[in-house]
Backbone bond lengths (Angstrom), bond angles and torsions (degrees), N, CA, C in turn:
res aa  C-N    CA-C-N  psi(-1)  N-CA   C-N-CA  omega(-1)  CA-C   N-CA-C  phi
1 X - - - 1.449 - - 1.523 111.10 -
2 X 1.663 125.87 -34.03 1.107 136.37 165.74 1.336 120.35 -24.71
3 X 1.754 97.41 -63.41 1.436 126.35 -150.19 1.713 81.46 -83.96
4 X 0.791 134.27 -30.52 1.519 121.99 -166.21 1.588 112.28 -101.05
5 X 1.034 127.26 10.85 1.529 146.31 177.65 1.593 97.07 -103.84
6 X 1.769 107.77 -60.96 1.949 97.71 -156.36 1.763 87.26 -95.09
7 X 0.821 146.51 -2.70 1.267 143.37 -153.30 1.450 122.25 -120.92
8 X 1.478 148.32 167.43 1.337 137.26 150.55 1.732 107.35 -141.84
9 X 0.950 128.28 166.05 1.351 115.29 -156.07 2.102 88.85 -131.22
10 X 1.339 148.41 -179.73 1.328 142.34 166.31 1.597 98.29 -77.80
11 X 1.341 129.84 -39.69 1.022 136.48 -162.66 1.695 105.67 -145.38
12 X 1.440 114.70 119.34 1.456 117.80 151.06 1.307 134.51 -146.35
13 X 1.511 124.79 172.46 1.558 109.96 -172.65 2.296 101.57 -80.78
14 X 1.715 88.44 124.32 1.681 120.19 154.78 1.231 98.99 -99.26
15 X 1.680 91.70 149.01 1.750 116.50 151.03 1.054 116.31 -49.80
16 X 1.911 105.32 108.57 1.396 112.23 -164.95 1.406 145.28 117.52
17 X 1.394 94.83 -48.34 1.508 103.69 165.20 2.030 107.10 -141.76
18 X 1.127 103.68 157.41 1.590 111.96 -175.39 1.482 96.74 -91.07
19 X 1.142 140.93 -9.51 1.539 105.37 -168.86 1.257 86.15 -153.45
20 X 1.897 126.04 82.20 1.493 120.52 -164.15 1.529 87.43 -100.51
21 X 1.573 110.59 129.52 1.398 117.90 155.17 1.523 108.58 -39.54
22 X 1.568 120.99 130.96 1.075 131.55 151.64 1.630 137.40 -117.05
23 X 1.847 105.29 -93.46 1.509 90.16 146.41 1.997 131.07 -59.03
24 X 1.285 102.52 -18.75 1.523 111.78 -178.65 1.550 90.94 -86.74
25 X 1.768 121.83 152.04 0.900 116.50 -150.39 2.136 64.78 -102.68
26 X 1.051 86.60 -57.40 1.385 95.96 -175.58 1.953 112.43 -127.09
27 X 1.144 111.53 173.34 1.435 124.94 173.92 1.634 120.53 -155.34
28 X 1.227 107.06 152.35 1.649 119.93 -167.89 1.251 111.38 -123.71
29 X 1.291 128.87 131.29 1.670 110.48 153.66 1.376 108.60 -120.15
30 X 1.287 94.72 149.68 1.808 116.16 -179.45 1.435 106.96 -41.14
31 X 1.597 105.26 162.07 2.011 109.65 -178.23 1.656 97.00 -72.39
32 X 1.742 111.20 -35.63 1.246 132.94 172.65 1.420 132.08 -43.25
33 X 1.336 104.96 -13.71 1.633 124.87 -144.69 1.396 120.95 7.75
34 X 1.501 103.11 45.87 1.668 97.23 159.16 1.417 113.65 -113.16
35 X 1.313 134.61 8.18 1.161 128.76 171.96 1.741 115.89 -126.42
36 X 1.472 114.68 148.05 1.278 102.20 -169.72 1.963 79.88 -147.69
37 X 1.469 103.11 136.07 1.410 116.82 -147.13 1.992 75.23 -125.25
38 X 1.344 128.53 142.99 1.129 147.96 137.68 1.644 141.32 -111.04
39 X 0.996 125.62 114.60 1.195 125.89 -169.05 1.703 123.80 -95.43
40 X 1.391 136.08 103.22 0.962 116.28 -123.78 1.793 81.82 -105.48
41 X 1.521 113.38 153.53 1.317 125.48 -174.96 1.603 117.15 -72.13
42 X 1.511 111.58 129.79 1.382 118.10 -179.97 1.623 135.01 -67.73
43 X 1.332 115.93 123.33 1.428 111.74 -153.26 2.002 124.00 99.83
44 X 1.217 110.78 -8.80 1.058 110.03 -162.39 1.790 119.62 -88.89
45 X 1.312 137.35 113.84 1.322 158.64 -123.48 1.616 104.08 -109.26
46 X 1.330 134.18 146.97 1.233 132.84 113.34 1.418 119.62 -57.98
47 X 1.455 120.15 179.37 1.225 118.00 -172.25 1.679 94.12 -78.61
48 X 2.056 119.01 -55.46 1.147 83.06 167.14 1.194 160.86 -143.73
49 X 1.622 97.19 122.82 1.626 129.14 -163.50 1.508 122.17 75.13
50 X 1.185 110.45 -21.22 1.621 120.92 -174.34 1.332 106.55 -64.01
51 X 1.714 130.12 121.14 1.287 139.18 154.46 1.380 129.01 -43.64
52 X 1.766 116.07 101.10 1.811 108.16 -177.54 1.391 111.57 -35.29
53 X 1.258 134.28 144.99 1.522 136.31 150.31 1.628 107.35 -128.38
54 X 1.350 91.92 170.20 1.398 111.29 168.25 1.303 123.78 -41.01
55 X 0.977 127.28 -37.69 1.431 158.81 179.43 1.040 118.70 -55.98
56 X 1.994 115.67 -47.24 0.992 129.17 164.77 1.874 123.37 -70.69
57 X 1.112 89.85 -27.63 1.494 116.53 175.50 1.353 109.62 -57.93
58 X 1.259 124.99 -66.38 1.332 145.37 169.97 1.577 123.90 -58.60
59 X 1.529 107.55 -15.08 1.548 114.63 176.67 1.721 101.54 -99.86
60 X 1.079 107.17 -29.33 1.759 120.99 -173.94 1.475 90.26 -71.65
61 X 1.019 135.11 -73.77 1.699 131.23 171.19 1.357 115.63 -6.70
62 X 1.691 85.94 -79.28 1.585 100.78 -175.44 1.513 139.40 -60.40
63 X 1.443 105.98 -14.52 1.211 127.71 -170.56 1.617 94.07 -110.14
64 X 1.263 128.50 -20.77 2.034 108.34 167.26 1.252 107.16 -63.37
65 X 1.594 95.60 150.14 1.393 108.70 160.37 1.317 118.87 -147.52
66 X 1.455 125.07 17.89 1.506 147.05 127.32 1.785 114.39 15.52
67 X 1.133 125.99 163.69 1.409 125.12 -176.27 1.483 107.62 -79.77
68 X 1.639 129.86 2.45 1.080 110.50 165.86 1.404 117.62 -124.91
69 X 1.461 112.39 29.41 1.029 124.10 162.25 1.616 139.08 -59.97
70 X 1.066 138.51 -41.45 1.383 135.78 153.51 1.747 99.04 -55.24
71 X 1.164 125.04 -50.64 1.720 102.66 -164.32 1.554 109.38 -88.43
72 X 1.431 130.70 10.32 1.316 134.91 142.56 1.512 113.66 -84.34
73 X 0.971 107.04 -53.65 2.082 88.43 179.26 1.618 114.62 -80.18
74 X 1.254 126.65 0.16 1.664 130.95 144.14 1.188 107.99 -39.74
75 X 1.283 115.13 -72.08 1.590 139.67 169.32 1.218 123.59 -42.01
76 X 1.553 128.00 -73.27 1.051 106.15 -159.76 1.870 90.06 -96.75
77 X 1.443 80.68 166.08 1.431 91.93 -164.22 1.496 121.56 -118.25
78 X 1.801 106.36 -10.41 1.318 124.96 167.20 1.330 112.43 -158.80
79 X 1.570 132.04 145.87 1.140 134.49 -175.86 1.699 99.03 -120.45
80 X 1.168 128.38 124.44 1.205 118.12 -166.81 1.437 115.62 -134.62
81 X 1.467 115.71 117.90 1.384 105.75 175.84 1.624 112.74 -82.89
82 X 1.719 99.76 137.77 1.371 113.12 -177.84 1.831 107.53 -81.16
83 X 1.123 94.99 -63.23 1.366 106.24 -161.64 2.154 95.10 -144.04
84 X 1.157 116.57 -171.03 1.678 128.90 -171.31 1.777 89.00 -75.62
85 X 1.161 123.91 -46.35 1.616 138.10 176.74 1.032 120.61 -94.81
86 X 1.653 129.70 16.64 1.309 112.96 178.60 1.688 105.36 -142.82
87 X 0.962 148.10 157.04 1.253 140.60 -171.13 2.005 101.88 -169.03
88 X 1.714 105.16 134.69 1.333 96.85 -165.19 1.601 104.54 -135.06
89 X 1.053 130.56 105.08 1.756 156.44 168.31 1.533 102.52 -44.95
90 X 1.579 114.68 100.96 1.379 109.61 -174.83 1.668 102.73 -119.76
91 X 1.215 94.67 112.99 1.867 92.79 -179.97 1.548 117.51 -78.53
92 X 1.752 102.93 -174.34 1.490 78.32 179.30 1.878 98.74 -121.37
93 X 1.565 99.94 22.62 1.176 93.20 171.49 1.807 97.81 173.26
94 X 1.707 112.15 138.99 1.358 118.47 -151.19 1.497 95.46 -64.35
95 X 1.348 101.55 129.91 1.832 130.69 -174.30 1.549 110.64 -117.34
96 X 1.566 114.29 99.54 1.507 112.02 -158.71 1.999 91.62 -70.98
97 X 1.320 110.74 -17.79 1.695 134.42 -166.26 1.519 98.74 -64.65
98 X 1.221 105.31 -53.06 1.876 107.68 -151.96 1.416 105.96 -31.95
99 X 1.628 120.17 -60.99 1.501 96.19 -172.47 1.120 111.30 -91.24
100 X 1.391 143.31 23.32 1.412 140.20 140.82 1.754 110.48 -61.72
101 X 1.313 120.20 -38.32 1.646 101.19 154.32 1.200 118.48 -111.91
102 X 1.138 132.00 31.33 1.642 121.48 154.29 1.462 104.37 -114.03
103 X 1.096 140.60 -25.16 1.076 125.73 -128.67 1.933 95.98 -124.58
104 X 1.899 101.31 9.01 1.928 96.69 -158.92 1.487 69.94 -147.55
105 X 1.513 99.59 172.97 1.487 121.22 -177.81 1.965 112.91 -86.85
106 X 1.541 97.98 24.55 1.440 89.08 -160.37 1.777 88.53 -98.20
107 X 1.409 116.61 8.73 1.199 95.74 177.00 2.227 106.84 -141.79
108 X 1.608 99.64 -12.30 1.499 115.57 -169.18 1.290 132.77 75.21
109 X 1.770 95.61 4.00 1.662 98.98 -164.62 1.479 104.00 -76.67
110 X 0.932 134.94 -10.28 1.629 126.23 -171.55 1.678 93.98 -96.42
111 X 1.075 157.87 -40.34 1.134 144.14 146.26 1.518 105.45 21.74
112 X 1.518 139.93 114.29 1.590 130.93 172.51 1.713 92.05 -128.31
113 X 1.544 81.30 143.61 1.639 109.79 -161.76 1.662 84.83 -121.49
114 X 1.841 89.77 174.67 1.942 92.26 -160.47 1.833 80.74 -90.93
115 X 1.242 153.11 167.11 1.463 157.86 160.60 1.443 97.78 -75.51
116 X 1.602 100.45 -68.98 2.092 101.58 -159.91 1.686 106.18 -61.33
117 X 1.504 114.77 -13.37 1.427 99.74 -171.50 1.697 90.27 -94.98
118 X 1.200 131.03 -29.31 1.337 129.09 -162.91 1.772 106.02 -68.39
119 X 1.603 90.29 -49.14 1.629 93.23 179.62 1.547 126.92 -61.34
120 X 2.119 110.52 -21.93 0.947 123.24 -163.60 1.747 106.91 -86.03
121 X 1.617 103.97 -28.92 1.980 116.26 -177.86 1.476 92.53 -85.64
122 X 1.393 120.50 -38.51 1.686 103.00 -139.69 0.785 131.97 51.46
123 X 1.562 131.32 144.18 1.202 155.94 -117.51 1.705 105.77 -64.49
124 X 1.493 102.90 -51.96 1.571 110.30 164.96 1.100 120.66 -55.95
125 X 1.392 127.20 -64.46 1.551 119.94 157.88 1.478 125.08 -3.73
126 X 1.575 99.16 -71.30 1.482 116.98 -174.31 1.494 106.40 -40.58
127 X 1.069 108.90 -56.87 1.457 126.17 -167.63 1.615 110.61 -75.93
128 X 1.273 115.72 -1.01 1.330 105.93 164.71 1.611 110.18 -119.61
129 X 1.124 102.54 -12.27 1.425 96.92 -176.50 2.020 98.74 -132.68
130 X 1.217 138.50 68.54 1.130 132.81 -165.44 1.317 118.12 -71.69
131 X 1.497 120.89 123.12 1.852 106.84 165.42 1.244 99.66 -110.70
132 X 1.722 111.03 145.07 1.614 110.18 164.96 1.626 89.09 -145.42
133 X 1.313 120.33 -163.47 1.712 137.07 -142.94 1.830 91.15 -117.35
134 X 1.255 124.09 2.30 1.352 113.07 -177.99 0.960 140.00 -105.29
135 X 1.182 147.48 163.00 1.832 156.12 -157.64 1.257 95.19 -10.64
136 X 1.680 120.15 -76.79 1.074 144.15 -171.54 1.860 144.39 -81.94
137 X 0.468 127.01 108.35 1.796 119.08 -166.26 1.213 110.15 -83.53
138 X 1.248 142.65 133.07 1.322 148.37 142.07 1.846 132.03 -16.02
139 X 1.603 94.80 99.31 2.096 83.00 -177.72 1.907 94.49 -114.81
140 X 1.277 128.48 -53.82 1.133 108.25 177.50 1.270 130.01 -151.42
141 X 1.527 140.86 154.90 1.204 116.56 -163.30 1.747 94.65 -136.42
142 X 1.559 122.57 124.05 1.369 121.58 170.12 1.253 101.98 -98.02
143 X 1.557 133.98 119.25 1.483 129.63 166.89 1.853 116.77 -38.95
144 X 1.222 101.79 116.04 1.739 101.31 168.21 1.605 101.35 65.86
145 X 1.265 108.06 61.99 1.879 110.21 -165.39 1.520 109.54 168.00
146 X 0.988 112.69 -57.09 1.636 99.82 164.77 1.277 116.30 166.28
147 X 1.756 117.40 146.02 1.834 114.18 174.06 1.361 112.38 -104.35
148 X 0.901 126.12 161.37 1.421 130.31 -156.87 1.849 101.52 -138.49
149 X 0.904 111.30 117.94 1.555 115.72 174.10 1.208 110.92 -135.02
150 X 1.992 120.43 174.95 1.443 110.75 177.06 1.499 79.40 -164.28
151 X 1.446 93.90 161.85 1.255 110.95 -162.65 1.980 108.65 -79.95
152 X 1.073 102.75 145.32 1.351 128.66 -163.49 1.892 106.35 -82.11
153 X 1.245 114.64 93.10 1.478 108.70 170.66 1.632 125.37 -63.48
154 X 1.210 123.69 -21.60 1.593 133.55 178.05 1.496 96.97 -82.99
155 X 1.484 128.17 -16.16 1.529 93.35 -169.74 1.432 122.41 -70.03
156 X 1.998 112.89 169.84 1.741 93.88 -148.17 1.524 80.00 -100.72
157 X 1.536 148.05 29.49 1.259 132.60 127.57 1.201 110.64 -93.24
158 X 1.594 92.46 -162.44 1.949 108.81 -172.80 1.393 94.53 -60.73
159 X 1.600 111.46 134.96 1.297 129.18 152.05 1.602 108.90 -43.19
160 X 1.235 112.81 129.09 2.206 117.59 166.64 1.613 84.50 -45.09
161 X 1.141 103.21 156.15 1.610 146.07 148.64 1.422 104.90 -76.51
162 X 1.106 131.45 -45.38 1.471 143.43 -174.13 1.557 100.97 -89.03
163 X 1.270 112.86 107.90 1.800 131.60 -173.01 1.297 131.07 -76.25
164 X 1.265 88.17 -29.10 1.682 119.99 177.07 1.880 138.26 -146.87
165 X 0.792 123.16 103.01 1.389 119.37 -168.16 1.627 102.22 -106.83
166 X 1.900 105.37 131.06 1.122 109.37 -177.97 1.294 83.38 -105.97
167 X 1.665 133.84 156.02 1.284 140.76 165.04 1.893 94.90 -120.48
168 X 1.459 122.38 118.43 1.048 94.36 142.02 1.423 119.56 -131.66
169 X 1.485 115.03 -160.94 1.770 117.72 -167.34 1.791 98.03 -119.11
């Protein structure tokens, strides 16, 4: 529920369909099925202010290391930025799987993080102060006590109704 409050992924499973375009406005895969092309949606924000790109796409990849990490970078074999909006998943051999773990929560790898802010906190940083592209933005976190979020005015759907979410344990 975390990950789906501070976060947005190009593609994840909605009520309804398994692989709902999100940050990707849309996506393709090759007749070949070794390439899977994403197009990333116009206007679309970190919390702050920074425009997702490809870039980010391609650093979020590279930087998981999640439980399906060794059997996605087996696989894919190049991550390639096209253009600031376009980014293209080149395997090294047709994977009926790939977006069964990139593309759903069964593995987190599609999760896209901002690069220049990640590279700029480091890794600890991140983790104390997190930005990602979703509903909600990050205000505070007490270990074993409570997270604190509020609702996100840039996101490129409907703003929550719900302004603030206290989580505690």
């Amino acid at each position: 529920m975390v990950l789906y409050a501070l976060h947005d992924a190009l593609v994840k499973p909605m009520p309804g369909v398994l692989y709902t375009p999100c940050l990707a406005e849309s996506f393709t895969q090759s007749k070949d099925g070794l390439t899977y092309e994403f197009v990333i949606r116009k206007g679309v924000k970190f919390h702050n202010g920074e425009p997702v790109t490809a870039a980010d796409v391609k650093f979020s990849f590279e930087r998981y290391r999640g439980v399906g990490a060794k059997t996605l970078k087996e696989r894919v074999s190049e991550v390639q930025i096209v253009d600031a909006a376009r980014v293209r998943f080149h395997l090294k051999e047709p994977w009926p799987d790939f977006m069964s773990f990139y593309g759903t929560t069964a593995t987190g790898a599609g999760w896209i993080v901002p690069k220049a802010y990640v590279e700029k906190v480091g890794d600890d940083g991140y983790k104390k102060a997190p930005i990602g592209a979703g509903p909600y933005r990050f205000v505070s976190f007490n270990p074993g006590i409570e997270l604190i979020l509020e609702s996100f005015d840039g996101f490129w759907r409907k703003t929550p109704n719900i302004k603030r979410l206290v989580l505690r344990t």
